[in-house]
LOFI-493287 format. One record per atom (N, C-alpha, C): residue number from 1; chain; atom name; x, y, z. Coordinates in nm, 4 decimals, padded with zeros to 6 digits. Example, Ala and Ser with C-alpha at 12.3 -4.5 7.8 and 13.67 -1.06 7.14 Angstrom:
2
> 1,A,N,01.3190,-00.5690,00.7800;
> 1,A,CA,01.2300,-00.4500,00.7800;
> 1,A,C,01.3200,-00.3300,00.7800;
> 2,A,N,01.2850,-00.2250,00.7080;
> 2,A,CA,01.3670,-00.1060,00.7140;
> 2,A,C,01.2900,00.0030,00.7870;
END
This chain:
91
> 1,A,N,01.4341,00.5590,-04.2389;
> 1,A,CA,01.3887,00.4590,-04.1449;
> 1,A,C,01.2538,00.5010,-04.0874;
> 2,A,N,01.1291,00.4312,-04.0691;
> 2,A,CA,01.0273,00.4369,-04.0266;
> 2,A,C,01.0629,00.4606,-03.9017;
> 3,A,N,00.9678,00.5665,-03.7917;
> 3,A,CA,00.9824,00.5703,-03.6781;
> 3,A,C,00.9026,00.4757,-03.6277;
> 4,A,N,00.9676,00.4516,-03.5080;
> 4,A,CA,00.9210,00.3421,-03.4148;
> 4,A,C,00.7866,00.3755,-03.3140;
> 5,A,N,00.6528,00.2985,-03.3367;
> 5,A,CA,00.5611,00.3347,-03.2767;
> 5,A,C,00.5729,00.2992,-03.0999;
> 6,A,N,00.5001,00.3845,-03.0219;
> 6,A,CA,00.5047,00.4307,-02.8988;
> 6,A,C,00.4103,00.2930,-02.8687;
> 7,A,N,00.4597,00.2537,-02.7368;
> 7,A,CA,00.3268,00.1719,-02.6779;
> 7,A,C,00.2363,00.2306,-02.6704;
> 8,A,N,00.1284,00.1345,-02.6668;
> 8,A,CA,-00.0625,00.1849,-02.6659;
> 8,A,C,-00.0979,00.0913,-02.5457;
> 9,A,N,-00.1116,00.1542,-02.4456;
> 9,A,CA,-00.1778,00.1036,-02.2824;
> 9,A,C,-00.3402,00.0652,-02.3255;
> 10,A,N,-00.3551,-00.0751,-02.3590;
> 10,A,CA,-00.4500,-00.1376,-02.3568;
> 10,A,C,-00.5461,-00.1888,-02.2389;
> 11,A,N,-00.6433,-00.1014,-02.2220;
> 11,A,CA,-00.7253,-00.1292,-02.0657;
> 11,A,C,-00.8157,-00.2300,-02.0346;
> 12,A,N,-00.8214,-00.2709,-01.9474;
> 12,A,CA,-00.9015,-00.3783,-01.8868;
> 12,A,C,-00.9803,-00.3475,-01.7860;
> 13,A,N,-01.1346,-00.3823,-01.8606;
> 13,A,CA,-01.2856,-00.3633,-01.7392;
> 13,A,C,-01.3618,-00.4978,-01.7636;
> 14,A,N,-01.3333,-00.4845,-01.6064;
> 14,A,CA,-01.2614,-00.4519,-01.4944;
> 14,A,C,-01.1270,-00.4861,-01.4779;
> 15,A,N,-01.0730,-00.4063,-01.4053;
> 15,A,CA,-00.8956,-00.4556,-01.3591;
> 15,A,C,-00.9102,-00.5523,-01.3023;
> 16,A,N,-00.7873,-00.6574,-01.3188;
> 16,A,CA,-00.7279,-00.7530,-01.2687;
> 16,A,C,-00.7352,-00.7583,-01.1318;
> 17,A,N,-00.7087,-00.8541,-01.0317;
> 17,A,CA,-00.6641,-00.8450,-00.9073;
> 17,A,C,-00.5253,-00.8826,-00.9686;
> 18,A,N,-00.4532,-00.8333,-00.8421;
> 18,A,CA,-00.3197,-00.8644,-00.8958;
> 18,A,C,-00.2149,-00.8967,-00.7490;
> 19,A,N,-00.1370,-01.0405,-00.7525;
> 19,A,CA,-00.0506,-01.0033,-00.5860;
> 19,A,C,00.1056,-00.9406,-00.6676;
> 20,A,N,00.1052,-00.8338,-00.5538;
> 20,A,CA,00.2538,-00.7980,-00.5830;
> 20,A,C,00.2986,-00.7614,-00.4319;
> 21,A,N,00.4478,-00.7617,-00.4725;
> 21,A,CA,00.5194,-00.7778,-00.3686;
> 21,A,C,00.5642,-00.6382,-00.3368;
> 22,A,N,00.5898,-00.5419,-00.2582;
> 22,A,CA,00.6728,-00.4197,-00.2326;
> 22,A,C,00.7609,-00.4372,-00.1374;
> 23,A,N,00.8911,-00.3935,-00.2091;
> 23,A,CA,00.9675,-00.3593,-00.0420;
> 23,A,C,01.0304,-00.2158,-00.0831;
> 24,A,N,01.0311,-00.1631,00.0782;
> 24,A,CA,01.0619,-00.0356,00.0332;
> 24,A,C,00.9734,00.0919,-00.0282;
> 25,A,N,00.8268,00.0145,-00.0371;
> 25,A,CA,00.7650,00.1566,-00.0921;
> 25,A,C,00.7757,00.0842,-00.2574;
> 26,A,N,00.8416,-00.0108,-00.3128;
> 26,A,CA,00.8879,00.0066,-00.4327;
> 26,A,C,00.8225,-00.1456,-00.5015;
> 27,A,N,00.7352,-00.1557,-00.5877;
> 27,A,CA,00.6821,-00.3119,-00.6408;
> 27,A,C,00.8017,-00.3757,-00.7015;
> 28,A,N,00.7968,-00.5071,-00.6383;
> 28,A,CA,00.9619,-00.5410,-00.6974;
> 28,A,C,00.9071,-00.7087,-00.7706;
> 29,A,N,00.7870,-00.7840,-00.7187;
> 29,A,CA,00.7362,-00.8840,-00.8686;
> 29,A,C,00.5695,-00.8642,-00.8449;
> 30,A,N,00.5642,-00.8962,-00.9340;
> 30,A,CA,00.3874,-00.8771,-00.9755;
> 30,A,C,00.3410,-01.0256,-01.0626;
> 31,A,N,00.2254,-01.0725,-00.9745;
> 31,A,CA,00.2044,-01.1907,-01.1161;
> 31,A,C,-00.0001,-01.1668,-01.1247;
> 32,A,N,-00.0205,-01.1632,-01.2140;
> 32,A,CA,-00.1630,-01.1589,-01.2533;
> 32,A,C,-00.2020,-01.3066,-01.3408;
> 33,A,N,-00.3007,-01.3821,-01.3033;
> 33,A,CA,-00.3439,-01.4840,-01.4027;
> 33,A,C,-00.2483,-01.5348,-01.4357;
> 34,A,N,-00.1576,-01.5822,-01.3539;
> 34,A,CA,-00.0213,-01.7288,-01.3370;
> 34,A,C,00.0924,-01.6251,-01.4235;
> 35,A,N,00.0627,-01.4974,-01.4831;
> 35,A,CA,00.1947,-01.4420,-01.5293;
> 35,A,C,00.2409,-01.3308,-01.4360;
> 36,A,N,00.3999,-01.2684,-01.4895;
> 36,A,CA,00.4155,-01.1766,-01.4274;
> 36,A,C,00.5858,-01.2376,-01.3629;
> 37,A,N,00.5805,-01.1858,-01.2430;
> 37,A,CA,00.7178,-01.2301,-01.2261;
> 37,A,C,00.8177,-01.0998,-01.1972;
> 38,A,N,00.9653,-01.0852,-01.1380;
> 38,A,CA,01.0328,-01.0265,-01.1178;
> 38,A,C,01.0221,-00.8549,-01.1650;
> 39,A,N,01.0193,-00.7403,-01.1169;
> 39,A,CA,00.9884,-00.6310,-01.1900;
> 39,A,C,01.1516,-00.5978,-01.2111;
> 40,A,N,01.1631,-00.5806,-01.3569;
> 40,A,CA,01.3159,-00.5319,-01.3788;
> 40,A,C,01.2998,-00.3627,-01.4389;
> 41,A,N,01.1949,-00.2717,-01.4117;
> 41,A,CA,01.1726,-00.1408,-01.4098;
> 41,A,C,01.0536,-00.1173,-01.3902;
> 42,A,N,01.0678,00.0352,-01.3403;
> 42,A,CA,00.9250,00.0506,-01.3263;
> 42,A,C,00.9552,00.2167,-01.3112;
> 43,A,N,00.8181,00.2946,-01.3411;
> 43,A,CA,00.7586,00.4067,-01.3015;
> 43,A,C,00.6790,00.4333,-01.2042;
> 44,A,N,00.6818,00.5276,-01.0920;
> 44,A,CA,00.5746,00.6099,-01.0441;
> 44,A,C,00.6046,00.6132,-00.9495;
> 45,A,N,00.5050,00.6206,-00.8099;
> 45,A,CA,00.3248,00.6364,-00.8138;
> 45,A,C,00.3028,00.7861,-00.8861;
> 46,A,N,00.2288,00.7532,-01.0218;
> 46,A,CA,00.1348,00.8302,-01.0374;
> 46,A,C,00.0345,00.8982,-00.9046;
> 47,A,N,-00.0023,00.9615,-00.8576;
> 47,A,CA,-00.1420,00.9586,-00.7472;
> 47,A,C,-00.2648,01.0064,-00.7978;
> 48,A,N,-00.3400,00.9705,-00.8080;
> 48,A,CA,-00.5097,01.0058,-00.8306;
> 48,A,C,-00.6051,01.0174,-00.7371;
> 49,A,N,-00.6514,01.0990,-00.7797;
> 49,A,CA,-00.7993,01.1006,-00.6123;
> 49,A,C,-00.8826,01.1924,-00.7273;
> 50,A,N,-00.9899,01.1775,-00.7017;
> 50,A,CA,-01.1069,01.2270,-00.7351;
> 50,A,C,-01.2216,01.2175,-00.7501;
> 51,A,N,-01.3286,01.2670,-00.7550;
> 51,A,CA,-01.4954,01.2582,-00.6882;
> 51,A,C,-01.5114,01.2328,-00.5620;
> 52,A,N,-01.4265,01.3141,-00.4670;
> 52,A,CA,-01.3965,01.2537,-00.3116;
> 52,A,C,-01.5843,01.2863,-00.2838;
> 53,A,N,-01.6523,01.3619,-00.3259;
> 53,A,CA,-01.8080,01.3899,-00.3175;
> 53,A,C,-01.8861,01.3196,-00.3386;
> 54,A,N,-01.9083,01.1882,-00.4172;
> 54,A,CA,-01.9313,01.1091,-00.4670;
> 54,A,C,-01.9812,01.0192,-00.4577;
> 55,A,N,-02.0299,00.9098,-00.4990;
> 55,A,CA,-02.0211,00.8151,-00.4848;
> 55,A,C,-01.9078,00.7272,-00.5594;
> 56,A,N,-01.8463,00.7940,-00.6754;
> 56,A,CA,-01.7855,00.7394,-00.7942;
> 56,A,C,-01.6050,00.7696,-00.7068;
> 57,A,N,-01.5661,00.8047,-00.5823;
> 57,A,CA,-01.4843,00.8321,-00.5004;
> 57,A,C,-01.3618,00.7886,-00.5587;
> 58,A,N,-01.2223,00.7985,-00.6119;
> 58,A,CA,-01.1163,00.7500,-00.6264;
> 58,A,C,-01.0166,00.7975,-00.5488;
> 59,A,N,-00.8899,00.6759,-00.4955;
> 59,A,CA,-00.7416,00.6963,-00.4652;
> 59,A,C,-00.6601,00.6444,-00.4372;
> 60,A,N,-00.5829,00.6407,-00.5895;
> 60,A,CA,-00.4929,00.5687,-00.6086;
> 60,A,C,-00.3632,00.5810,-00.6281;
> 61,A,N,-00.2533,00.4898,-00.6789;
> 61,A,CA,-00.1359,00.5263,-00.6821;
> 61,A,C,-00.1216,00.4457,-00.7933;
> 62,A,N,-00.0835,00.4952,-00.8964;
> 62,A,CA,-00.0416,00.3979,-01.0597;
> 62,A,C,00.0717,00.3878,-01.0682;
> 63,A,N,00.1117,00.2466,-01.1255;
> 63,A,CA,00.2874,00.2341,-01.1673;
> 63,A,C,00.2644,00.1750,-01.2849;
> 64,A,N,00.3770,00.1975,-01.3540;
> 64,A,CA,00.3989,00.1342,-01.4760;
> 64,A,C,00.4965,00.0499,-01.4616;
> 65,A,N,00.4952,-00.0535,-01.4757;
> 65,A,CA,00.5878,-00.1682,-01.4543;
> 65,A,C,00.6116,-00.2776,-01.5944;
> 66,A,N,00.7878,-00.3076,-01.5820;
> 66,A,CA,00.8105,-00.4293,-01.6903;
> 66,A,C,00.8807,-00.5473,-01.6096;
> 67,A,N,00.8275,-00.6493,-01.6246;
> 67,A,CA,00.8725,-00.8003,-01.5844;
> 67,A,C,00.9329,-00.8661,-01.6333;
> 68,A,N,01.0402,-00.9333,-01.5808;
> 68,A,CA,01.1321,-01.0221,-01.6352;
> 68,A,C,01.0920,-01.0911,-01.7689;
> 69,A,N,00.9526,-01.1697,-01.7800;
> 69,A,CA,00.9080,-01.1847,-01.8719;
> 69,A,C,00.8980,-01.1458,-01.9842;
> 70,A,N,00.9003,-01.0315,-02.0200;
> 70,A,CA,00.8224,-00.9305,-02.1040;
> 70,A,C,00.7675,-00.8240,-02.0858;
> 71,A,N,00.6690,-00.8615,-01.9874;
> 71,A,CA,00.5054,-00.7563,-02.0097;
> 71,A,C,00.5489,-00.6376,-01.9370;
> 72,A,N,00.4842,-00.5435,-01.9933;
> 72,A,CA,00.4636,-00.4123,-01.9540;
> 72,A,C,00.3429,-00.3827,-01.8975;
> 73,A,N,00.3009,-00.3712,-01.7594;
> 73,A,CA,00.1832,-00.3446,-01.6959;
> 73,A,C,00.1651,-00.1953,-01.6545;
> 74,A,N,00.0732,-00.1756,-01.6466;
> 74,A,CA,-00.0127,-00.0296,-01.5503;
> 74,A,C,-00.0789,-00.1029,-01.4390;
> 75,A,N,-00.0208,-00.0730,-01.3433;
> 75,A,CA,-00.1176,-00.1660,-01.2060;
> 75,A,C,-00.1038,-00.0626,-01.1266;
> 76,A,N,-00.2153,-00.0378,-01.0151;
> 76,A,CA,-00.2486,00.0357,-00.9244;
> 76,A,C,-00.2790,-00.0092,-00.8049;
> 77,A,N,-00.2731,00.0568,-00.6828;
> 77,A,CA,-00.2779,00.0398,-00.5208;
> 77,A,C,-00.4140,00.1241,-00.5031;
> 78,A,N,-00.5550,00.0247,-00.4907;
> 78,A,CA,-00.6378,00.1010,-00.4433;
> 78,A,C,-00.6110,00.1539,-00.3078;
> 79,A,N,-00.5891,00.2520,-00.2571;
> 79,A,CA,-00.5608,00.2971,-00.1065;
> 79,A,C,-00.6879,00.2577,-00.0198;
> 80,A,N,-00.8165,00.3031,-00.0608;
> 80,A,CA,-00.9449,00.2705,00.0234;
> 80,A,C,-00.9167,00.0690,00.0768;
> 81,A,N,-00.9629,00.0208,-00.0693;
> 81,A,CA,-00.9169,-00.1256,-00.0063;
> 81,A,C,-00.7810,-00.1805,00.0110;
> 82,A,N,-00.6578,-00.1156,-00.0124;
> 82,A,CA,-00.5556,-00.1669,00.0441;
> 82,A,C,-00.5255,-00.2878,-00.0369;
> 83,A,N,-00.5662,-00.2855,-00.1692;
> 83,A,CA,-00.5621,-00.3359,-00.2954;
> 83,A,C,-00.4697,-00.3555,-00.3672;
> 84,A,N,-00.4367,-00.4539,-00.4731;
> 84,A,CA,-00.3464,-00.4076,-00.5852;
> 84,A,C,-00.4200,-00.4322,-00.7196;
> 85,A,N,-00.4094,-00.4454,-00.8582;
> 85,A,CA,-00.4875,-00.4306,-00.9857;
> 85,A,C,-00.4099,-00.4119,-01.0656;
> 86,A,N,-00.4314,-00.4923,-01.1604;
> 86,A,CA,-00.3742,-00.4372,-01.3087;
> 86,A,C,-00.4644,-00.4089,-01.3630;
> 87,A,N,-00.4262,-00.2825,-01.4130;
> 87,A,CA,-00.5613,-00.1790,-01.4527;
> 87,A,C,-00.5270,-00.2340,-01.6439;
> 88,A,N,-00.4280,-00.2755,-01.6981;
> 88,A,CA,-00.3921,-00.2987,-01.8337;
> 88,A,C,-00.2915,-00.3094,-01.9030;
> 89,A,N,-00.2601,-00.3459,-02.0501;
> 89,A,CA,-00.1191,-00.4128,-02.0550;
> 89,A,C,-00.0698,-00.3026,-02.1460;
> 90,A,N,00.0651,-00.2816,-02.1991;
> 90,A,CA,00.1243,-00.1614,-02.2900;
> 90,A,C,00.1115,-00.3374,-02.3941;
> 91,A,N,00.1441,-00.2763,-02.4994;
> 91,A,CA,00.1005,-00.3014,-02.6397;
> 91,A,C,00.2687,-00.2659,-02.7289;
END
């Protein structure tokens, strides 16, 4: 049997705006560009910060999220703007 290929996190420049909902600390639906919808799993926060020296400054919190729908997202919480983003889709 052929092994089964791994998703490939396909990125988007620039990220999405994206509204999602949290309760709890925890993203529970996400819709980007009329899709999206209920989160029935998810990963993280990843956390990132870096070039705090900078001008190029990052800090964030990444999740990996799947929606009732289908899709498998990477969306992030810019902390500076108090943001949300889909940074890109799994594949």
């Amino acid at each position: 049997l052929p092994a089964e290929k791994p998703p490939v996190l396909r990125l988007w420049q620039p990220p999405k705006p994206a509204q999602v909902t949290v309760v709890g600390g925890k993203p529970v639906a996400v819709r980007v560009n009329g899709s999206g919808g209920v989160v029935v799993a998810w990963a993280g926060p990843y956390r990132w910060q870096g070039e705090w020296w900078g001008e190029g400054a990052f800090d964030r919190d990444d999740y990996d999220v799947a929606t009732a729908d289908g899709a498998v997202w990477r969306l992030f919480y810019h902390r500076k703007e108090k943001r949300w983003y889909v940074d890109g889709v799994y594949d």
